[in-house]
N, C-alpha and C positions, 0 to 999 in steps of 0.2 A: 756400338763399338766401345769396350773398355779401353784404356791407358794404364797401364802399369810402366810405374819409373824408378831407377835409382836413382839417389843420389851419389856423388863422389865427385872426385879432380880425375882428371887425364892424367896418362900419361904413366911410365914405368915407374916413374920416382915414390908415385903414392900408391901403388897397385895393392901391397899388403896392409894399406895404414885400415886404421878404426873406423875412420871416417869415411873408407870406400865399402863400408859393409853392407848398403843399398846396394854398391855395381854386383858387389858378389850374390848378392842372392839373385836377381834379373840373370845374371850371366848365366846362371843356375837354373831360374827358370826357361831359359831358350834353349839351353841340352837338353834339359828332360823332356822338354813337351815337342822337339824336332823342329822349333822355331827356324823360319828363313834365316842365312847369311846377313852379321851386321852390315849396314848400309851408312853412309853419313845422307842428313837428313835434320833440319831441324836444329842446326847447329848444336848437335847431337849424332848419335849412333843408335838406328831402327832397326828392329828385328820383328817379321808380322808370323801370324798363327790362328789357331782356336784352341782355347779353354770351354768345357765343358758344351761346345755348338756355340760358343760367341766369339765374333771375330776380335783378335787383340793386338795392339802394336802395343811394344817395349821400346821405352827410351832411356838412353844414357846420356845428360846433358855432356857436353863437353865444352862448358864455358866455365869450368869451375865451380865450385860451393855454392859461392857465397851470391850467380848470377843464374842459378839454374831456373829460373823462372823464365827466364828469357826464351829458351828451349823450349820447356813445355806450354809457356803460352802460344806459340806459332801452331804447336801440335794441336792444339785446342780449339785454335782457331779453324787454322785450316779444317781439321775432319768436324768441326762443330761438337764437339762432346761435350755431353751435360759434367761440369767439374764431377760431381757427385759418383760418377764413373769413371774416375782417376785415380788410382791405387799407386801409394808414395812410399818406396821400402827405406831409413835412414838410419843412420845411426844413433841411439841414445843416452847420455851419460847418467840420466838419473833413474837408469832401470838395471838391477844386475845383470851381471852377463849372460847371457846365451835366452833372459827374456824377454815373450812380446805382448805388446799391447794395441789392439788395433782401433781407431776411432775413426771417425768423420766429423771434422773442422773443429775449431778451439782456434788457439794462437800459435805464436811460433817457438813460444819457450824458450827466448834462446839460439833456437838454431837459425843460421844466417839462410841456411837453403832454404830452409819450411818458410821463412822470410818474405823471402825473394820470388816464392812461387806464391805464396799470398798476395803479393801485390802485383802480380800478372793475371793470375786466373780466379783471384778471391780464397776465403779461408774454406767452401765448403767441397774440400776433397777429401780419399781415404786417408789417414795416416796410416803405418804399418811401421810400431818404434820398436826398434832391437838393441835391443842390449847390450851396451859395452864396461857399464861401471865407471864410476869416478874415480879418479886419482884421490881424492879426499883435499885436495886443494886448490882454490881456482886461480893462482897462478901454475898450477900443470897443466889445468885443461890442456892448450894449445899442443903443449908436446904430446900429451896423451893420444889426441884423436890423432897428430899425424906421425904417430907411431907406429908399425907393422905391429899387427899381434902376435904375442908370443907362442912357444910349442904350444906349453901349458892351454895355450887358449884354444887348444885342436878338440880337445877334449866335449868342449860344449859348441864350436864353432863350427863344427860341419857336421854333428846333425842337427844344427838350428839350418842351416842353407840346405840342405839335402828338404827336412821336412817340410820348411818354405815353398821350394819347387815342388815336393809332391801333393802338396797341398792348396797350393793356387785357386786352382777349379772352385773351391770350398767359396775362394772372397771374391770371384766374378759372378758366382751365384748371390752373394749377398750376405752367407752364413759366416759370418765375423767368428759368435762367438767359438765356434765347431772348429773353424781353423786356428784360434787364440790354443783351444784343449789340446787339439792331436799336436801343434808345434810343443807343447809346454811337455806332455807327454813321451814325446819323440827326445827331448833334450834331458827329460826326468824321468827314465822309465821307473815302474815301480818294483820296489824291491820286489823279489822271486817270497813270497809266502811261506812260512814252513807246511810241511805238511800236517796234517793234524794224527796224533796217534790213535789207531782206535782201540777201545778198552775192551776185550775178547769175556 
């Protein structure tokens, strides 16, 4: 069984900020793939399924940020998943917008979730870091990540989550780098080529 998770905060106040851009892709992948009704569960929000013939449960912590370990250690425990099959979508300040980078374990960089969930279930799980770009000061961070994002940011932000979701399958298979391409792809298509004239 894989896990895949967002990050984010509960609740309406934070629904559009930077920093729920984990819940939005998961949300994302449970419409597209016809995922179960969310459930509470895990002091969290569960949605189960299959990607690709493997069985998957999605979590949303709802303990906040900065505690989401808390959440997905219980999930870990209870179904016993190897960490290593735990696929973590979150937000990034130090990647421009609309890109991703996918690893398995490092540190926390920084981010308080990635944190929080290292010290509940160890560092060797998937990362999956998206893009939001830095303010260029780290006195904005704060307001930055719990800011909504803006029109302008529609432009590269739904088909980074659209390609996310149709693209899933790709990282419970295993194939990291084949889903890093089609997302990068999906958000940069390449320019239309001219045609070439032929000389008669």
């Amino acid at each position: 069984m894989h896990l895949v998770v967002g990050l984010g905060n509960p609740g309406p106040k934070y629904q559009g900020n930077r920093h729920n851009i984990g819940f939005m892709a998961v949300d994302a992948i449970v419409r597209r793939h016809g995922f179960s009704a969310w459930r509470k569960r895990f002091q969290g929000e569960v949605s189960e399924g299959t990607l690709g013939g493997e069985k998957v449960l999605v979590l949303k912590p709802m303990t906040y940020m900065n505690e989401s370990g808390r959440s997905v250690g219980e999930a870990v425990r209870f179904y016993d998943i190897d960490p290593a099959q735990v696929i973590v979508f979150y937000d990034e300040l130090d990647l421009d917008p609309g890109k991703v980078r996918v690893k398995l374990g490092g540190g926390a960089a920084g981010h308080n979730g990635i944190r929080s969930m290292i010290s509940h279930v160890g560092p060797h799980f998937v990362r999956v870091r998206l893009g939001i770009g830095h303010p260029g000061d780290k006195r904005l961070v704060q307001p930055h990540v719990l800011s909504d994002f803006a029109k302008a940011d529609r432009t590269w932000l739904e088909p980074l989550i659209d390609a996310v979701a149709d693209n899933i399958p790709l990282l419970v298979k295993g194939e990291e780098g084949t889903f890093q391409n089609r997302v990068h792809l999906a958000v940069n298509p390449s320019p239309e080529k001219p045609l070439k004239k032929v000389e008669n």
